[in-house]
KEMIZA-935880 format. One record per residue (C-alpha): residue in one letter; y, x, z. Coordinates in nm, 3 decimals, decimal comma, m for minus. Example, Ala and Ser with C-alpha at 12.3 -4.5 7.8 and 13.67 -1.06 7.14 Angstrom:
A m0,450 1,230 0,780
S m0,106 1,367 0,714
END
This chain:
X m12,304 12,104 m2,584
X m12,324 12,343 m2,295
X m12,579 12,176 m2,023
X m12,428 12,099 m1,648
X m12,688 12,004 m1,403
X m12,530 11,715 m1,159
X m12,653 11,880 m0,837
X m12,572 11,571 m0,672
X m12,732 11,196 m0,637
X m12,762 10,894 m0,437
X m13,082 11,063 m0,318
X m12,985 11,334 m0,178
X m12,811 11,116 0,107
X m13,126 11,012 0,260
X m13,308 11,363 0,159
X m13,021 11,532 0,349
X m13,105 11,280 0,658
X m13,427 11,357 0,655
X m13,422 11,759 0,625
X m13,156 11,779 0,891
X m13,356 11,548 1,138
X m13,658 11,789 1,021
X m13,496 12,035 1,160
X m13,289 11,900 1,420
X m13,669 11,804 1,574
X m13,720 12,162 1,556
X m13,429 12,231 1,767
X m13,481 11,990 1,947
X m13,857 12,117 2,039
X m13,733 12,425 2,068
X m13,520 12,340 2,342
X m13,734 12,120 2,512
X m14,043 12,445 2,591
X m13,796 12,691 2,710
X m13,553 12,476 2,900
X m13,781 12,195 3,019
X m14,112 12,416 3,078
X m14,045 12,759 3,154
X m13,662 12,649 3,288
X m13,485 12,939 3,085
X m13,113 12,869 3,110
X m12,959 12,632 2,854
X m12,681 12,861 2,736
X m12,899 13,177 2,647
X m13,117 12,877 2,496
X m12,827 12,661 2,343
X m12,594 12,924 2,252
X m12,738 13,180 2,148
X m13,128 13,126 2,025
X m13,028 12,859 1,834
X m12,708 12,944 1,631
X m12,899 13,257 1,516
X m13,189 13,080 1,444
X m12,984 12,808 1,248
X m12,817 13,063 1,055
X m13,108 13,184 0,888
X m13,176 12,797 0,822
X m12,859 12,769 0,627
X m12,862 13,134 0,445
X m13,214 12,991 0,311
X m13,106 12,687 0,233
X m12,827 12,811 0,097
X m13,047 13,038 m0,152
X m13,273 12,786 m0,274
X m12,999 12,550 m0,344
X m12,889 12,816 m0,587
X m13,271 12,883 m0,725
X m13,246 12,479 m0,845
X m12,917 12,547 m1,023
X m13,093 12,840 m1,160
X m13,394 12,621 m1,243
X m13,235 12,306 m1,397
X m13,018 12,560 m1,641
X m13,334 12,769 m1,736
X m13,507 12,408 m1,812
X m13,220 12,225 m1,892
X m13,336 11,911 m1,606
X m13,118 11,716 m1,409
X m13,419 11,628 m1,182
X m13,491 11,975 m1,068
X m13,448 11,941 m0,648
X m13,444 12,238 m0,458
X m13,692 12,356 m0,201
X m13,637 12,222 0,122
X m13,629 12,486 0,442
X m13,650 12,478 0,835
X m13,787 12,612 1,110
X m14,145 12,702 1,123
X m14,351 12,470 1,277
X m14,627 12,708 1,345
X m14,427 12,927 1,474
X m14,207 12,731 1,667
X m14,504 12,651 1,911
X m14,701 13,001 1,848
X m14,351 13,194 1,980
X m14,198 12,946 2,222
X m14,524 12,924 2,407
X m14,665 13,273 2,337
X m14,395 13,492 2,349
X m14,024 13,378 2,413
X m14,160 13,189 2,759
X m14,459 13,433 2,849
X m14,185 13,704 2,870
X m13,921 13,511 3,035
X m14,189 13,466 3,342
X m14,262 13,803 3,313
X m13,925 13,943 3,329
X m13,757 13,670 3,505
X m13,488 13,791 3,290
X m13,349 13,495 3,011
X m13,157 13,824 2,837
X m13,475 14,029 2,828
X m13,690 13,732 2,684
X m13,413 13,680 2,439
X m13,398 14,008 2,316
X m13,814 14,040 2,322
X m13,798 13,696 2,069
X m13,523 13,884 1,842
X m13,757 14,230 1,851
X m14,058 14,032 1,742
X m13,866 13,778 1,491
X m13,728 14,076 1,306
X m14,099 14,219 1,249
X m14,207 13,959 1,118
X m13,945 13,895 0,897
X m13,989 14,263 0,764
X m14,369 14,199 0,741
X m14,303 13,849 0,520
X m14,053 14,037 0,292
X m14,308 14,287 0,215
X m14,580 14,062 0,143
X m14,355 13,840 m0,119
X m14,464 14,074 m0,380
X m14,820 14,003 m0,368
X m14,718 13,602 m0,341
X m14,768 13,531 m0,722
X m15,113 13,711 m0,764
X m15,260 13,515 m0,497
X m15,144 13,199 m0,599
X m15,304 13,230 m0,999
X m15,635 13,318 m0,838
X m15,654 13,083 m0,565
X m15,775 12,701 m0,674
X m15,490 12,428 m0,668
X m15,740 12,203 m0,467
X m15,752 12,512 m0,197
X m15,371 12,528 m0,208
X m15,295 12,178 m0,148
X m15,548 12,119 0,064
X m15,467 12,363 0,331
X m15,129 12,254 0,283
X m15,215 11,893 0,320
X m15,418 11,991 0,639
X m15,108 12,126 0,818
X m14,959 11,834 0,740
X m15,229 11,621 0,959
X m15,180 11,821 1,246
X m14,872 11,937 1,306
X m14,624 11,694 1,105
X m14,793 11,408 1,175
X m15,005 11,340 1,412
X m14,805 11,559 1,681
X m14,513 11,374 1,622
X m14,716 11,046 1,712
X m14,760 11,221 2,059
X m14,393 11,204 2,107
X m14,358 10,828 1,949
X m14,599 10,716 2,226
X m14,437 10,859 2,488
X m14,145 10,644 2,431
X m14,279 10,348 2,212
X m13,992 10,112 2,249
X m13,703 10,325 2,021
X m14,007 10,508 1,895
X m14,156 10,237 1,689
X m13,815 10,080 1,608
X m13,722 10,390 1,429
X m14,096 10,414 1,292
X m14,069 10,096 1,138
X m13,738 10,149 0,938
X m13,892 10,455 0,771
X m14,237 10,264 0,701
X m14,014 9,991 0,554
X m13,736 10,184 0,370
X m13,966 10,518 0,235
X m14,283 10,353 0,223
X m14,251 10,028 0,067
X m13,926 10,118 m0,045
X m13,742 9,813 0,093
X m13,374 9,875 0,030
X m13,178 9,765 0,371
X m12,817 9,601 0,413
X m12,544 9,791 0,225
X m12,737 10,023 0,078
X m12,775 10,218 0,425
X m13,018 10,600 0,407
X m13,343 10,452 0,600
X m13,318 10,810 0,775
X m12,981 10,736 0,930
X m13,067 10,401 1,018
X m13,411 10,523 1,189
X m13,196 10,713 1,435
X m12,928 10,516 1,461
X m13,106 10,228 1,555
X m13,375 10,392 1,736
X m13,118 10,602 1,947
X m12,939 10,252 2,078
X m13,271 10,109 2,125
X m13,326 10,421 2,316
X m13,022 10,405 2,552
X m13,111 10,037 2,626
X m13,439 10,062 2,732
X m13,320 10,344 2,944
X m13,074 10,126 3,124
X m13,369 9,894 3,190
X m13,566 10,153 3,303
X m13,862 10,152 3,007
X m13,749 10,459 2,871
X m13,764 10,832 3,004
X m13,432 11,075 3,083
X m13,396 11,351 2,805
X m13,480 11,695 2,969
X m13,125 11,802 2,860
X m12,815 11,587 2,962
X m12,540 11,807 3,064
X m12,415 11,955 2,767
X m12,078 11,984 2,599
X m11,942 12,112 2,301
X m11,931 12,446 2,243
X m11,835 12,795 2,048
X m12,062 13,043 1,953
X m12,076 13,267 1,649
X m12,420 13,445 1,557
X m12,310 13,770 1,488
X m12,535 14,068 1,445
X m12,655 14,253 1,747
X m12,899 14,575 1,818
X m13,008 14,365 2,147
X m13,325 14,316 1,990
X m13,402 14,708 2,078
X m13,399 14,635 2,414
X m13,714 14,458 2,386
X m13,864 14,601 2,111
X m14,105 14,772 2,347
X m14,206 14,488 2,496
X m14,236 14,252 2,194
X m14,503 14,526 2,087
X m14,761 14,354 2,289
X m14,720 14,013 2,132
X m14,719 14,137 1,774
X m15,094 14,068 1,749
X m14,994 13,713 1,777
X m14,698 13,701 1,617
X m14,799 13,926 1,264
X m15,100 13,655 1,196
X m14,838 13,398 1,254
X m14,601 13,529 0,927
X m14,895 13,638 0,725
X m15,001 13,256 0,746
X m14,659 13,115 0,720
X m14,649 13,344 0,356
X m14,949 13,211 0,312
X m14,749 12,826 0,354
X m14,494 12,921 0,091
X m14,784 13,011 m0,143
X m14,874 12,649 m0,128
X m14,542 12,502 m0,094
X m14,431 12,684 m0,429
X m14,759 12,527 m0,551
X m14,718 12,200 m0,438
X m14,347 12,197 m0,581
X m14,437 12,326 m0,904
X m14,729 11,982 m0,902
X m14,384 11,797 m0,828
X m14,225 11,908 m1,171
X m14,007 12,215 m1,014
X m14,199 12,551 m1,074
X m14,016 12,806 m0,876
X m14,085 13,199 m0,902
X m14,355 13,256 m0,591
X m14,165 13,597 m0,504
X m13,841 13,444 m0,509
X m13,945 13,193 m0,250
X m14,090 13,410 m0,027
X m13,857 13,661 m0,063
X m13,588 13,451 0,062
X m13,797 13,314 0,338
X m13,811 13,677 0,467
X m13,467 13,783 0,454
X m13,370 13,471 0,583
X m13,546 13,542 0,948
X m13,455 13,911 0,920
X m13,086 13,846 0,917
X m13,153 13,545 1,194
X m13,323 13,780 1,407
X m13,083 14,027 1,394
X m12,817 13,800 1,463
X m13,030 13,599 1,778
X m13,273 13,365 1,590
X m13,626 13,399 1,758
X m13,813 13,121 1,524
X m13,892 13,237 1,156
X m13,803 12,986 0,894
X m14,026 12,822 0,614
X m14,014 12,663 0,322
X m14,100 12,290 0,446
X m14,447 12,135 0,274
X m14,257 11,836 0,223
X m14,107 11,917 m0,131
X m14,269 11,641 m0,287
X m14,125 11,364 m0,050
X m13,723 11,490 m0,081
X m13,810 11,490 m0,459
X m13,898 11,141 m0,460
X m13,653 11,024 m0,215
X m13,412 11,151 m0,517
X m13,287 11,496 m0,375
X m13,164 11,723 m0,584
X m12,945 12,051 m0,464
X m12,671 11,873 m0,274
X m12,908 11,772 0,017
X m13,033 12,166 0,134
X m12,642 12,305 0,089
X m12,567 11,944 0,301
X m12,868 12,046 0,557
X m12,737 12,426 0,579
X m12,413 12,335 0,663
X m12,468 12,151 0,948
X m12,752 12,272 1,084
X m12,514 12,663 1,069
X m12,196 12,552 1,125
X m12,309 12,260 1,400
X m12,483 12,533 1,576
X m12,200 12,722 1,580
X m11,951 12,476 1,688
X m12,202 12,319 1,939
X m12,285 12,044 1,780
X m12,617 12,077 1,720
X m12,651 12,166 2,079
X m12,480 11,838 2,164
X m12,719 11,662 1,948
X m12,982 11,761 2,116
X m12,882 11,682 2,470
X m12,798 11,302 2,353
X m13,090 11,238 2,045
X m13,406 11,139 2,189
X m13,704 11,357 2,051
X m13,911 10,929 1,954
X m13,667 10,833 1,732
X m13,613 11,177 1,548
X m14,001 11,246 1,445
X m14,094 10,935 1,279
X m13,952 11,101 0,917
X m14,209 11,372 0,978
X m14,490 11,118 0,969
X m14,330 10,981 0,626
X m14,294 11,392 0,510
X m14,671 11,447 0,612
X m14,775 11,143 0,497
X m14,671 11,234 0,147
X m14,844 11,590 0,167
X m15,148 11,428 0,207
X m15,083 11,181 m0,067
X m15,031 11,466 m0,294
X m15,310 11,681 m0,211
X m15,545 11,386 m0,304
X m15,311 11,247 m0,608
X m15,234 11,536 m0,803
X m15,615 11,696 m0,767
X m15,912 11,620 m0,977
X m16,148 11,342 m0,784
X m16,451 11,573 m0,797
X m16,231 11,804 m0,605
X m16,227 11,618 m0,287
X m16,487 11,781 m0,094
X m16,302 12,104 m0,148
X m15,947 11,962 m0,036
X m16,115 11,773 0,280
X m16,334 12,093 0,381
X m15,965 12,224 0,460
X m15,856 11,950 0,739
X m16,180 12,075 0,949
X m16,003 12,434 1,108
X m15,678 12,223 1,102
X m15,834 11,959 1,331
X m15,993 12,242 1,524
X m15,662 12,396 1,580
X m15,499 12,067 1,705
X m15,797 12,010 1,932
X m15,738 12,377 2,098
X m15,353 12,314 2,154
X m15,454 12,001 2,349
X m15,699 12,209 2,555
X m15,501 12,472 2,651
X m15,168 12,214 2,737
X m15,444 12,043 2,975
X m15,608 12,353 3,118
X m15,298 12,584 3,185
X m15,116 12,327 3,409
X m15,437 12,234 3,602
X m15,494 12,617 3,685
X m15,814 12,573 3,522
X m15,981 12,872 3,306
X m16,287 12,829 3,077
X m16,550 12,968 3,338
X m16,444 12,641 3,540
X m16,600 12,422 3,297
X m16,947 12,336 3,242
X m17,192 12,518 2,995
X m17,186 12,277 2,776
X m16,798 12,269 2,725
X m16,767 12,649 2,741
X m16,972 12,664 2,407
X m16,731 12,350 2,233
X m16,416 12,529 2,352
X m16,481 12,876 2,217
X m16,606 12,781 1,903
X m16,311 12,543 1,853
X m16,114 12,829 1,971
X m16,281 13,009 1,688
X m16,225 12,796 1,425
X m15,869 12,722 1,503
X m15,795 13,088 1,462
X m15,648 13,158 1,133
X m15,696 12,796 1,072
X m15,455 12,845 0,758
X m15,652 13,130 0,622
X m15,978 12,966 0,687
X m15,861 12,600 0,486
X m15,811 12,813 0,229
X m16,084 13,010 0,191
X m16,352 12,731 0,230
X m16,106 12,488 m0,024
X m16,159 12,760 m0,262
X m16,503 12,901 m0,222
X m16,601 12,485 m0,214
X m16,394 12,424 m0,522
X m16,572 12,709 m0,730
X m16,909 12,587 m0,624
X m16,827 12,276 m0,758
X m16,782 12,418 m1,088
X m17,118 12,595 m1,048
X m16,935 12,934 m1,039
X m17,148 13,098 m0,781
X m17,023 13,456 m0,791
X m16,645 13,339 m0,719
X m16,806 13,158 m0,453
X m16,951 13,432 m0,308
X m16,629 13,681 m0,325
X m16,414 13,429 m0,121
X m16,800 13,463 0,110
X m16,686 13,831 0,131
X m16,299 13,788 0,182
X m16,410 13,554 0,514
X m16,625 13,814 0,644
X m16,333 14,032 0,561
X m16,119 13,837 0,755
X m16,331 13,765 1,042
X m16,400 14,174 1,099
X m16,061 14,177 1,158
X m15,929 13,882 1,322
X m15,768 13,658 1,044
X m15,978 13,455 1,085
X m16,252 13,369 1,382
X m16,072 13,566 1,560
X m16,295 13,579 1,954
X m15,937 13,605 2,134
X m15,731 13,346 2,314
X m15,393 13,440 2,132
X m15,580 13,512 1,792
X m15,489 13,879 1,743
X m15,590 14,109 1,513
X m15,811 14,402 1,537
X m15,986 14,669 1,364
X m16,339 14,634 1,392
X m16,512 14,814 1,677
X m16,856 14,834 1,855
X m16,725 14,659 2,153
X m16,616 14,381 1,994
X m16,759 14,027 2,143
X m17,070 13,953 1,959
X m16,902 13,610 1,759
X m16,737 13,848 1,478
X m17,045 14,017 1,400
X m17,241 13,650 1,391
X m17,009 13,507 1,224
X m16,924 13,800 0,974
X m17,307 13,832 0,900
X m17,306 13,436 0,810
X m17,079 13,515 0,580
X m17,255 13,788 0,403
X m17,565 13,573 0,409
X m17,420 13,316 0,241
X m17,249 13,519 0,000
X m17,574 13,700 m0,090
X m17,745 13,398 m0,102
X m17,506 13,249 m0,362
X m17,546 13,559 m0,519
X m17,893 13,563 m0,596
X m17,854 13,209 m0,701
X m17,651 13,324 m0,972
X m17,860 13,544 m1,104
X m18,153 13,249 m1,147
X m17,913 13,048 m1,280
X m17,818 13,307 m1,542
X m18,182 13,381 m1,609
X m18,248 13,033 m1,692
X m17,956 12,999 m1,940
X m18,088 13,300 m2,110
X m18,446 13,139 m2,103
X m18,362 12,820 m2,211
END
């Protein structure tokens, strides 16, 4: 009997809820830095960023949805579920903030910073496809406890305790919707009429939301006047126009898609601990043609496949819910509807499913790694932390006008070297989960390699790096003294470990 996989379950209702409100967040964020902080025009913003950004959404999702049909023939499973995919999250703040805005103020020129965003999108895209074909060797010789950690340490930070920030800006519809996804994807409470807990997050949370707006205990959206519109991401050589320009913010932008390859790595890893062991190059491949063809066609964010695998497995997802999540996320941003969305859904009621989605990353770092293991997966949350800690600074320094020589001594020295461990943060989880996780098992000469690939690293920015927007560099004389400190701790300890080894080895042979 010839197998069919049934691509689609009663799960992948709420698993389609909860990718497209993943990503409608995005979009939503998105919107909210360049229209609501730097005041770029809505329509370059609305109608033109955003239906080529979405497009490389749905192409992606589109792909993977195919790679679990692939899958569940090769294996013959009808539980295979495809790889989720969005927006970047990394990105999304590393370009809105640090390129896409920065140039708009520059220029004072919303084409110009749009075209700058494309230029730089498009290089990294070309940078992540090339690097896909190195994904598989460094995921057999990196330690599944390194993996998941630094994958469960992104989750923390940026899906969940960020979205807490926006909950507690607006608690009223924020905790309503909160508590429908505690109670339906937590403790797994069914509700009324068999209802997706996603839906009813936002739809309850949204007329809670409107409500305490009337009554004044809720704020106005930063977007409220738009319509419905038309527009088709089509292909453009724009992008050239600022190609010259985007140069300057490659520095920041390169380590950006290095570490976002770096996330599929451990996404592919964490979905193959879920039961669904996808080809690494595949995935990454697909990531990286995926924000090629949006930046050519006006994306400026680079998509990702999303850490939270595990969670839109066990919510029941199979393949319908990413070719569901495409769909609307491309064709609502090219009928407007996405756009429309956004102006109407308030950002409190739309995060709470990426506290359940980082939740579960965490979970799963912990669950699916051996307990004598945990020092190596925790070690990974400390650069995460780090880098939360230095977003906060800098969104309550910039606005004050303050720079770091206006603080005191004392906080000069706890901002740069949070500023220096935030750096590469991704890079750095890693390496420690994995030099930590090979000390445990006594192997002091692996140990001391991943020793040499962080002073690697650090020589050259990856990691440490001594600058504000974390560029890279090749190492020079005039170089601020913390990447030759920190470089030589590196060495130290790997010689140290080193030498170690050699006693140790010497006493097996004795003994």
């Amino acid at each position: 009997m010839t197998f069919k996989y049934r691509w689609a379950a009663k799960g992948d209702i709420n698993a389609f809820f909860g990718l497209m409100l993943d990503n409608m967040t995005g979009l939503v964020i998105l919107a909210s830095i360049l229209i609501g902080i730097f005041n770029m025009p809505s329509d370059i913003v609305l109608l033109k960023m955003i239906p080529g950004t979405a497009l490389g959404i749905m192409l992606g999702d589109f792909a993977y949805s195919w790679m679990a049909f692939r899958l569940a023939k090769k294996e013959e499973r009808q539980d295979v579920c495809a790889m989720p995919l969005g927006i970047d999250a990394v990105a999304l703040f590393g370009l809105s903030l640090g390129v896409i805005g920065p140039a708009y103020l520059v220029t004072e020129n919303a084409e110009k910073a749009w075209a700058v965003g494309m230029a730089v999108l498009i290089v990294m895209g070309g940078v992540k496809t090339i690097t896909a074909f190195f994904g598989e060797a460094v995921r057999r010789n990196i330690p599944r406890s390194a993996l998941l950690g630094s994958i469960g340490a992104l989750a923390v930070t940026l899906i969940a305790f960020l979205p807490f920030i926006k909950i507690f800006a607006d608690p009223i519809p924020g905790f309503v919707a909160f508590g429908v996804i505690l109670m339906t994807f937590i403790a797994r409470i069914k509700l009324p009429w068999e209802m997706p807990g996603a839906l009813a997050a936002v739809v309850l949370g949204t007329v809670v939301y409107y409500i305490s707006k009337m009554l004044g205990l809720s704020p106005e959206n930063h977007i409220t006047e738009l319509s419905l519109a038309f527009a088709i991401p089509l292909p453009t050589m724009l992008f050239m126009d600022g190609l010259s320009m985007g140069l300057q913010y490659l520095p920041l932008a390169i380590p950006i898609a290095i570490s976002n390859v770096i996330g599929g790595i451990d996404n592919t890893e964490s979905a193959a601990v879920a039961g669904d062991s996808y080809p690494t190059r595949d995935i990454l491949l697909v990531e990286g043609v995926a924000t090629l063809i949006a930046g050519f066609c006006g994306g400026v964010i680079q998509n990702s496949p999303y850490i939270g695998h595990p969670a839109y497995k066990r919510m029941g997802g199979r393949a319908a819910y990413t070719i569901a999540c495409g769909l609307f996320i491309g064709l609502g941003a090219i009928f407007g509807l996405v756009g429309f969305l956004i102006s109407i859904l308030p950002e409190s009621v739309m995060v709470p499913i990426l506290v359940f989605i980082g939740l579960e990353v965490i979970s799963q770092a912990y669950r699916e790694t051996d307990a004598r293991y945990f020092p190596a997966v925790s070690i990974c949350f400390i650069p995460a932390i780090a880098y939360l800690l230095y977003i906060q600074f800098g969104q309550i320094m910039g606005p004050a006008g303050l720079t770091v020589s206006d603080l005191t001594k004392d906080f000069q020295v706890t901002y740069n070297s949070t500023m220096l461990l935030s750096n590469g943060f991704i890079c750095t989880a890693i390496v420690w989960g994995a030099m930590t996780t090979h000390l445990i098992d006594q192997n002091l000469k692996k140990a001391a390699s991943f020793c040499v690939i962080a002073a690697f690293g650090t020589a050259v920015g990856l990691m440490h790096s001594p600058f504000s927007d974390g560029h890279l560099f090749l190492p020079s004389f005039t170089l601020p003294a913390s990447v030759y400190t920190i470089t030589a701790g590196y060495l130290l300890m790997a010689l140290s470990y080193f030498i170690m080894s050699g006693f140790n080895e010497k006493a097996g042979k004795t003994a």
